[in-house]
Structure formats: structure tokens, C-alpha cells
mmCIF file of the N, C-alpha and C atoms, coordinates in Angstrom:
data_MODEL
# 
_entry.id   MODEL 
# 
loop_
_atom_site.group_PDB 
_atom_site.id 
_atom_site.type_symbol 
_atom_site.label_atom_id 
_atom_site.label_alt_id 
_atom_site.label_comp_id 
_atom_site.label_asym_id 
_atom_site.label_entity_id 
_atom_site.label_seq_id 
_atom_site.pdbx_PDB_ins_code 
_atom_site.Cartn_x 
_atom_site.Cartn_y 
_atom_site.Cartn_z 
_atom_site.occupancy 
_atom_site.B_iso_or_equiv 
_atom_site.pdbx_formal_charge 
_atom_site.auth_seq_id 
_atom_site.auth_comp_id 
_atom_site.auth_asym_id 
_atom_site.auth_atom_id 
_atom_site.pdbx_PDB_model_num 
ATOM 1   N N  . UNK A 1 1  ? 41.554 124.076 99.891 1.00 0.00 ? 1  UNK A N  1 
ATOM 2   C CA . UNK A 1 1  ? 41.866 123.235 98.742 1.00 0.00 ? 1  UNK A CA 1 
ATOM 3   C C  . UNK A 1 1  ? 43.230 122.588 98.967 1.00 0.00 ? 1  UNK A C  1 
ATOM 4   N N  . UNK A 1 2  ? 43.173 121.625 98.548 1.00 0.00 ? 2  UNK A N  1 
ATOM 5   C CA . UNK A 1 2  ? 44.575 120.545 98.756 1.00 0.00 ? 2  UNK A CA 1 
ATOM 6   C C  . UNK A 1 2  ? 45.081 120.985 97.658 1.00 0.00 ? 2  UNK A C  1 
ATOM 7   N N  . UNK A 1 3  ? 46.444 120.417 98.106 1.00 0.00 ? 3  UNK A N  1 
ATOM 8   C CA . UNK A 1 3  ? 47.280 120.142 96.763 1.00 0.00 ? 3  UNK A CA 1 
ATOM 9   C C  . UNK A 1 3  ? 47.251 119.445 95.507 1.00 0.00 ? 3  UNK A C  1 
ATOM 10  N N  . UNK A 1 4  ? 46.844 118.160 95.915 1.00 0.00 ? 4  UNK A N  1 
ATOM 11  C CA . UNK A 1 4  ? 46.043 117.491 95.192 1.00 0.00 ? 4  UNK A CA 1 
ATOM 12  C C  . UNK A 1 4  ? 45.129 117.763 94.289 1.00 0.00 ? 4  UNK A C  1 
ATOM 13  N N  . UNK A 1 5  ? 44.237 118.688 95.032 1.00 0.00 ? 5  UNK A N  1 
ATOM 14  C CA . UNK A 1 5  ? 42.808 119.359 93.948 1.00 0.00 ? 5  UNK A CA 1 
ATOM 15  C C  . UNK A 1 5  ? 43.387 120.600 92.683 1.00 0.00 ? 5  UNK A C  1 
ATOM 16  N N  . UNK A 1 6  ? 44.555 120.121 92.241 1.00 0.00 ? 6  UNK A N  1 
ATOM 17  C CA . UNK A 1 6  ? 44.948 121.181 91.481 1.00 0.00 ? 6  UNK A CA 1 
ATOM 18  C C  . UNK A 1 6  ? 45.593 120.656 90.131 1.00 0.00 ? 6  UNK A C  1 
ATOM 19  N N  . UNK A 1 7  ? 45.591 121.275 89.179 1.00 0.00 ? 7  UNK A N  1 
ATOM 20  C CA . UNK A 1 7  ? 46.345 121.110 88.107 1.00 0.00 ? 7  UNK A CA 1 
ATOM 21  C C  . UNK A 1 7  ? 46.126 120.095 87.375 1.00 0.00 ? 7  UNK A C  1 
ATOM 22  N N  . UNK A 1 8  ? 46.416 118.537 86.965 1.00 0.00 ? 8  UNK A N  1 
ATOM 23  C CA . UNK A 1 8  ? 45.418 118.148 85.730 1.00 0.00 ? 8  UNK A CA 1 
ATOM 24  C C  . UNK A 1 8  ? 44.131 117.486 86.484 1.00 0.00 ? 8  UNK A C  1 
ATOM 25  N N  . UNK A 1 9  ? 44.338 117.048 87.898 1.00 0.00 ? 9  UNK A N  1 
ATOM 26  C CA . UNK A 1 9  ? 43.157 116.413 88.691 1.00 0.00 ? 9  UNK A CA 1 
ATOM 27  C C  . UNK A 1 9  ? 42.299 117.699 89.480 1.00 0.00 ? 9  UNK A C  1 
ATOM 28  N N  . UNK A 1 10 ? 41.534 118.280 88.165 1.00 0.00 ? 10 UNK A N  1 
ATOM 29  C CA . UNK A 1 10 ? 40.744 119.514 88.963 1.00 0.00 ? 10 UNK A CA 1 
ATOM 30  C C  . UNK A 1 10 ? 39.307 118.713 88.963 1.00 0.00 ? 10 UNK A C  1 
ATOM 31  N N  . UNK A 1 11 ? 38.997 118.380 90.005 1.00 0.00 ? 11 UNK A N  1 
ATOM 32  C CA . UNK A 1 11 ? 37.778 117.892 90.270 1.00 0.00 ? 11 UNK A CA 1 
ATOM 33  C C  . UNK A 1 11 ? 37.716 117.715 91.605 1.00 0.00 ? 11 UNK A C  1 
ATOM 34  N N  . UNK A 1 12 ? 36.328 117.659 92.188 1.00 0.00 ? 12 UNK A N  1 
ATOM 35  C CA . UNK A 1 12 ? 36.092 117.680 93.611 1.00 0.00 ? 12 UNK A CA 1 
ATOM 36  C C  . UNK A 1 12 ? 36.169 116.203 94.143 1.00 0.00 ? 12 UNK A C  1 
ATOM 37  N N  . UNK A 1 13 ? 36.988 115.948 95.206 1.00 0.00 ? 13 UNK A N  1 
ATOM 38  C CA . UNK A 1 13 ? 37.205 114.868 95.464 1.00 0.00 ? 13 UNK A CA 1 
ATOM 39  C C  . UNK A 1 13 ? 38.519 113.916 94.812 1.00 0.00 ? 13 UNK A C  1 
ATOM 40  N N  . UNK A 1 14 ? 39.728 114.698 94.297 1.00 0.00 ? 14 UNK A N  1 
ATOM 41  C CA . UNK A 1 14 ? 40.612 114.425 93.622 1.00 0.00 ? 14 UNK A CA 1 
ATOM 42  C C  . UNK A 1 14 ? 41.684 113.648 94.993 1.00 0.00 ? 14 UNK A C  1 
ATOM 43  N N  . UNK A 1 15 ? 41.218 114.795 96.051 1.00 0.00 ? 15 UNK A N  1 
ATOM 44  C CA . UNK A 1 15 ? 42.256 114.312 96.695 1.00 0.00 ? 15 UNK A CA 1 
ATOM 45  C C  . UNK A 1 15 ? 42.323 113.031 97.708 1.00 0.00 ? 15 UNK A C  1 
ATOM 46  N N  . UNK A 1 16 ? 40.903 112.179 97.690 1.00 0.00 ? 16 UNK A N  1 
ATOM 47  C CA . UNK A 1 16 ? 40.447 111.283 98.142 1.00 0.00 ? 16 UNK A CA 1 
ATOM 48  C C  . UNK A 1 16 ? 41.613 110.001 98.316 1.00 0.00 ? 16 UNK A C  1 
ATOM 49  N N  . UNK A 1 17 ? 41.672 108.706 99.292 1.00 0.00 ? 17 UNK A N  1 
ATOM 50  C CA . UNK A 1 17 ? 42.678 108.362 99.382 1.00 0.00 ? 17 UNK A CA 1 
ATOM 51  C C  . UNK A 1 17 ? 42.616 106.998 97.786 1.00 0.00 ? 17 UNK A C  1 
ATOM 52  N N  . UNK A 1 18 ? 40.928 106.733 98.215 1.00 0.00 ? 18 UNK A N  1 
ATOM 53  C CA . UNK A 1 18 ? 40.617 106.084 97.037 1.00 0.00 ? 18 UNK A CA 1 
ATOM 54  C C  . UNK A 1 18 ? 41.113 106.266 95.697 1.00 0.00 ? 18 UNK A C  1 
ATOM 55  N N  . UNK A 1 19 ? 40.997 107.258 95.175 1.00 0.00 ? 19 UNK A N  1 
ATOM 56  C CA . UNK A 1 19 ? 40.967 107.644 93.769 1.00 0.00 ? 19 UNK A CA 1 
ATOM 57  C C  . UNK A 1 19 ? 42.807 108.070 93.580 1.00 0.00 ? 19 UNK A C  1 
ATOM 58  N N  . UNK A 1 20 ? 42.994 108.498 94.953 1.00 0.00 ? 20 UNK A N  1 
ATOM 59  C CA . UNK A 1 20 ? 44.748 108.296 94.580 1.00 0.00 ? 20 UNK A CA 1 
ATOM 60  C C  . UNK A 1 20 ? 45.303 106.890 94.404 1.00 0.00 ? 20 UNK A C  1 
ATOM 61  N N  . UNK A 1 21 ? 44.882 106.404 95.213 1.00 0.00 ? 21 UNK A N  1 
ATOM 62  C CA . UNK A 1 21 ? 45.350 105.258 95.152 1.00 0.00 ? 21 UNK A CA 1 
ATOM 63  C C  . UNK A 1 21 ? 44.895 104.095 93.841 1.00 0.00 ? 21 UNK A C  1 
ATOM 64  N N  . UNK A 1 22 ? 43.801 104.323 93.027 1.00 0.00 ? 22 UNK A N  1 
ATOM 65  C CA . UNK A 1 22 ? 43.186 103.794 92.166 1.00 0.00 ? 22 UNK A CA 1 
ATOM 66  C C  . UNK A 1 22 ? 44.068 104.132 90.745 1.00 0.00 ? 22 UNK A C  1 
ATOM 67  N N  . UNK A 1 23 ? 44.357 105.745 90.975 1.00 0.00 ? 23 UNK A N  1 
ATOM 68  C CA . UNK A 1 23 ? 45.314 106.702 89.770 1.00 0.00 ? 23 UNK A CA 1 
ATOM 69  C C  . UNK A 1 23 ? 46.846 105.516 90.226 1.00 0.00 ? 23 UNK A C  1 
ATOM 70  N N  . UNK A 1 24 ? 47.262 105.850 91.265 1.00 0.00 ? 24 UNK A N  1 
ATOM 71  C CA . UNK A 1 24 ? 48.606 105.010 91.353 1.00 0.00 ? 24 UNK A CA 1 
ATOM 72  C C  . UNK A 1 24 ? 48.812 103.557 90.668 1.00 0.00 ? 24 UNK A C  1 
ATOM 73  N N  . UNK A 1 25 ? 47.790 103.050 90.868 1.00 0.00 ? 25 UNK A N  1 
ATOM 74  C CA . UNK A 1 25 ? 47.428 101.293 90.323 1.00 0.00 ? 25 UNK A CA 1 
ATOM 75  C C  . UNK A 1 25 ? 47.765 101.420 88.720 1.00 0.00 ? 25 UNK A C  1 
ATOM 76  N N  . UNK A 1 26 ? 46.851 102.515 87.970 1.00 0.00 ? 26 UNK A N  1 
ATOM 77  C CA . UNK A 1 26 ? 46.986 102.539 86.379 1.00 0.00 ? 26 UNK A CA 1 
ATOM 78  C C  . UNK A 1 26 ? 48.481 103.381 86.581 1.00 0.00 ? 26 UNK A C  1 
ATOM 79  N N  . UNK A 1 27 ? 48.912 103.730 86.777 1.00 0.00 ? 27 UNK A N  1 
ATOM 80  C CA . UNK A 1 27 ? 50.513 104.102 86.578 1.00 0.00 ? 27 UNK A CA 1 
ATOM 81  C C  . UNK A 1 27 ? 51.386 103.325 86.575 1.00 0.00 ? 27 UNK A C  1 
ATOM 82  N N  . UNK A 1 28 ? 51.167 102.667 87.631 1.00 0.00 ? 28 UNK A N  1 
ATOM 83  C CA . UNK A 1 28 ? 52.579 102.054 88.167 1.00 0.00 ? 28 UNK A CA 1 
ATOM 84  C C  . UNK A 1 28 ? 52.163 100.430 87.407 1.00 0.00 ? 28 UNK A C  1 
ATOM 85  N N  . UNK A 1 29 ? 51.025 100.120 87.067 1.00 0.00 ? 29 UNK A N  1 
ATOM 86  C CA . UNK A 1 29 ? 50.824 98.788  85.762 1.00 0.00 ? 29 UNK A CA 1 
ATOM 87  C C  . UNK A 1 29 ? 50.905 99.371  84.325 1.00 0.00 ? 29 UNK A C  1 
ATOM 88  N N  . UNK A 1 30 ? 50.959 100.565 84.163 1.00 0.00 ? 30 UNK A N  1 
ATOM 89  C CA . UNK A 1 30 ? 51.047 100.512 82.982 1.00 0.00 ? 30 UNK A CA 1 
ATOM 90  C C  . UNK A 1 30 ? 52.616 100.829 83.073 1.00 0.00 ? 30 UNK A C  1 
ATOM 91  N N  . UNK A 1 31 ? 53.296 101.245 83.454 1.00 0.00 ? 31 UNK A N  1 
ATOM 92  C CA . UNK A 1 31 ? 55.131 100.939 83.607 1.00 0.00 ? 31 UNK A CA 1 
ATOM 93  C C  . UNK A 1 31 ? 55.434 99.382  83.549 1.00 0.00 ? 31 UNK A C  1 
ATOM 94  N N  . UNK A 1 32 ? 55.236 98.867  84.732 1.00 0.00 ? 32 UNK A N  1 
ATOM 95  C CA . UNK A 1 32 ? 55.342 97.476  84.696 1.00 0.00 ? 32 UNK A CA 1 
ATOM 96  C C  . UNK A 1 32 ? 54.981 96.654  83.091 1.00 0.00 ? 32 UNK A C  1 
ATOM 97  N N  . UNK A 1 33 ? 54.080 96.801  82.849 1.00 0.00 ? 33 UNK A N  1 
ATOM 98  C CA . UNK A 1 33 ? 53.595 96.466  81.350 1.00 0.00 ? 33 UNK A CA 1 
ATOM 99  C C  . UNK A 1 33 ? 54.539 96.724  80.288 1.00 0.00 ? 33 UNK A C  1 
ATOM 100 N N  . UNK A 1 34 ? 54.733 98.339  80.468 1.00 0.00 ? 34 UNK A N  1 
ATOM 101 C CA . UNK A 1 34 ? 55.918 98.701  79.639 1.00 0.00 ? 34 UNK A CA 1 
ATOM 102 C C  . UNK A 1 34 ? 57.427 98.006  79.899 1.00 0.00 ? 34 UNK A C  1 
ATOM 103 N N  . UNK A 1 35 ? 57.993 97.873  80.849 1.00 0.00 ? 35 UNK A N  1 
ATOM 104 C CA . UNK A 1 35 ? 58.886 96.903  81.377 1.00 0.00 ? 35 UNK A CA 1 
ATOM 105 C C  . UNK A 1 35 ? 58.976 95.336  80.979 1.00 0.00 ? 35 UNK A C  1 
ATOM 106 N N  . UNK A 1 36 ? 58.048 94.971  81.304 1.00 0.00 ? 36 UNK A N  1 
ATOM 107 C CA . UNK A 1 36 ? 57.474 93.573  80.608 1.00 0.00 ? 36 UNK A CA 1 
ATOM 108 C C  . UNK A 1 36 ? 57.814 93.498  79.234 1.00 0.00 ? 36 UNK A C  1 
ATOM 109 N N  . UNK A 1 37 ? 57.511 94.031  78.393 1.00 0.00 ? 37 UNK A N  1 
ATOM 110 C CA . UNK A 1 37 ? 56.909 94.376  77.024 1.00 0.00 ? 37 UNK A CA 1 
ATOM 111 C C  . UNK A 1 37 ? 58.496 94.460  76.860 1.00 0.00 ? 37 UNK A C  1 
ATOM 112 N N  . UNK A 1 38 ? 59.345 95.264  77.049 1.00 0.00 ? 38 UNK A N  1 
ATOM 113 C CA . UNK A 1 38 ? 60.716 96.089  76.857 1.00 0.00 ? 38 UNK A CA 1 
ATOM 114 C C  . UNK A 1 38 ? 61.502 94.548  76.881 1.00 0.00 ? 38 UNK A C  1 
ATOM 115 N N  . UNK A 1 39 ? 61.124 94.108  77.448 1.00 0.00 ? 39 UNK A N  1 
ATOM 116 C CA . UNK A 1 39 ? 62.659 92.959  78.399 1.00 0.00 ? 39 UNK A CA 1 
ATOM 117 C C  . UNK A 1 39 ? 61.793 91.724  77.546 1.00 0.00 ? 39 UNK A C  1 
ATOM 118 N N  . UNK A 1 40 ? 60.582 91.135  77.302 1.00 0.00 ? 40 UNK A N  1 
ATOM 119 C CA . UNK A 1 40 ? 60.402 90.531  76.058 1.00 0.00 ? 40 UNK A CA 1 
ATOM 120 C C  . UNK A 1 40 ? 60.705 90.678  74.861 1.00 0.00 ? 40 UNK A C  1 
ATOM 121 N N  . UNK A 1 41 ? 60.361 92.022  74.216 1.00 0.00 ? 41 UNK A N  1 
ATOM 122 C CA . UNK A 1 41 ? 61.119 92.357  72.925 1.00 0.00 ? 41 UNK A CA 1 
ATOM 123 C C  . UNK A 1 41 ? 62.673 92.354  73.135 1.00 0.00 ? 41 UNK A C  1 
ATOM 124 N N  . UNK A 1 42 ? 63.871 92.276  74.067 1.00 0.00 ? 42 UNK A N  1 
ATOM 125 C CA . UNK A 1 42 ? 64.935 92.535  74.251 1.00 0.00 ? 42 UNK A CA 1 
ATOM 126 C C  . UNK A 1 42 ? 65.435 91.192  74.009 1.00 0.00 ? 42 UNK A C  1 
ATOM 127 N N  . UNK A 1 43 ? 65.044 90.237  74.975 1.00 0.00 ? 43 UNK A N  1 
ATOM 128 C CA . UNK A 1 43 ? 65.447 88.831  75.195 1.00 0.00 ? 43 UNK A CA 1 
ATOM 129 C C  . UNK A 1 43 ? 64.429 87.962  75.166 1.00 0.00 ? 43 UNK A C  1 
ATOM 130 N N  . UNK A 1 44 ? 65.030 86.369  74.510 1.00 0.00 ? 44 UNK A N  1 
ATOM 131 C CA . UNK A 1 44 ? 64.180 85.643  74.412 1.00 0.00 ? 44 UNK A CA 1 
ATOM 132 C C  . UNK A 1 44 ? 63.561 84.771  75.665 1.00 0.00 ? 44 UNK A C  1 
ATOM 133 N N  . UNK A 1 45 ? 62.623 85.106  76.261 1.00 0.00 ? 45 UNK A N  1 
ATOM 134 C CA . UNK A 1 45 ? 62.253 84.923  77.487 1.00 0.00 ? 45 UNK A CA 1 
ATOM 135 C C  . UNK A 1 45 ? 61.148 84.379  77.463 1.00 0.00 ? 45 UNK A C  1 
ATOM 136 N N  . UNK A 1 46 ? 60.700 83.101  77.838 1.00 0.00 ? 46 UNK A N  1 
ATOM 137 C CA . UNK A 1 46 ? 59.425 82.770  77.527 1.00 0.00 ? 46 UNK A CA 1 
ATOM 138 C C  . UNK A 1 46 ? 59.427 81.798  76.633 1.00 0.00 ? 46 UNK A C  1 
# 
């Protein structure tokens, strides 16, 4: 068992490069989004 296959991603095939890399995509856009969102409500931009 990988490292990967543990703790909230307990499922077979967690540690696949696909599905990491698919999990990374919704993370790192939903920051960006949040960032976006932050620096619009901050300044008038746009």
C-alpha cells in the first residue's frame, strides 16, 4: 500500500498518477478562484 492509499483518499487506485493529478487541478483552481475573487472584492479591477 502506498502512501497515497491512506487517510481521506482510501480507495483503490488513489494513488494513480491520473486521479492525483485530476485532485491537484480542483485544488489549486479552486485557490486561484479564491485569489481572483479576494483581489476583485479588494480593488477595483475590471
Amino acid at each position: 500500500m502506498s502512501d497515497l492509499n491512506r487517510g481521506i483518499m482510501k480507495f483503490d487506485g488513489a494513488d494513480k498518477p491520473i486521479v492525483v493529478a485530476v485532485s491537484a487541478v480542483f485544488i489549486f483552481g479552486g485557490i486561484l478562484v479564491l485569489i481572483l475573487w479576494a483581489l476583485s472584492s479588494a480593488y477595483a479591477v475590471g
